[in-house]
C-alpha distance (Angstrom), angle and dihedral (degrees) to the residues before:
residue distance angle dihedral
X1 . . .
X2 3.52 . .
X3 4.05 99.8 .
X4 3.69 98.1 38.6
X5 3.94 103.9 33.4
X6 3.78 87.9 -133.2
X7 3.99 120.0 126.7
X8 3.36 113.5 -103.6
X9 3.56 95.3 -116.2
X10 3.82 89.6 61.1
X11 3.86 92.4 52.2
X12 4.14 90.9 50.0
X13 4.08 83.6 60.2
X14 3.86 95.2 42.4
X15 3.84 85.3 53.7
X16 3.33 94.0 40.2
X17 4.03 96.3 -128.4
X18 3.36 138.6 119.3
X19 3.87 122.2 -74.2
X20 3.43 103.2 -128.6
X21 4.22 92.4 39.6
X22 4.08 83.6 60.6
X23 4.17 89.9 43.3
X24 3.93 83.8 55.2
X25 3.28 100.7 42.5
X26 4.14 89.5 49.5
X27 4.08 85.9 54.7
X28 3.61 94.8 51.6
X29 4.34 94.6 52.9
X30 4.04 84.1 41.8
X31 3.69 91.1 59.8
X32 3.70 96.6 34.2
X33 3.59 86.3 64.6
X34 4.38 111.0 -162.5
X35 3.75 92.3 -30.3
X36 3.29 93.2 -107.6
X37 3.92 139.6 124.2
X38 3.31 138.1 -141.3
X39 3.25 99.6 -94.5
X40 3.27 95.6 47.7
X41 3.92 95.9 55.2
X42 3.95 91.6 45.3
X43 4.41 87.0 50.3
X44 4.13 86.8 48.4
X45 4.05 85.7 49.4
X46 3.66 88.8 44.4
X47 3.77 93.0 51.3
X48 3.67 93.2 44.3
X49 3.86 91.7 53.1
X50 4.31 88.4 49.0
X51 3.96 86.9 47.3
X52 3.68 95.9 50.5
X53 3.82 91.3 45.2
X54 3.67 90.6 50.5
X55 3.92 91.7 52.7
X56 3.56 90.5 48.7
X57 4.01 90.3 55.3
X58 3.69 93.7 48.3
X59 4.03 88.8 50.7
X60 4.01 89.6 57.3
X61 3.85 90.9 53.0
X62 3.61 126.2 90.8
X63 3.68 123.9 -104.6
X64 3.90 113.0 -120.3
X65 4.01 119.5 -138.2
């Protein structure tokens, strides 16, 4: 499995569940992707851009004492 390294096989007996239920399970987050939409990955980008513009205002202004 990605995370641990382990086979999957290995991980369905540390869980204690069935090696195909695990296999299926794996499929199903693979093709779900993040869980996220579209519009929720364009508003993260859009954040990201705001955030990085904001840093790069506070780096132009003068420190106080």
């Amino acid at each position: 499995m990605a995370e641990t390294g382990k086979p999957l096989p290995e991980v369905a007996r540390d869980l204690e569940i069935n090696e195909t239920t695990l296999a299926s399970w794996v499929s199903r987050a693979k093709r779900a992707g993040n869980g996220w939409g579209e519009s929720e990955a364009e508003e993260l980008a859009r954040l990201r851009r705001k955030v990085a513009q904001i840093d790069e205002e506070l780096a132009k202004q003068p420190r106080g004492s």
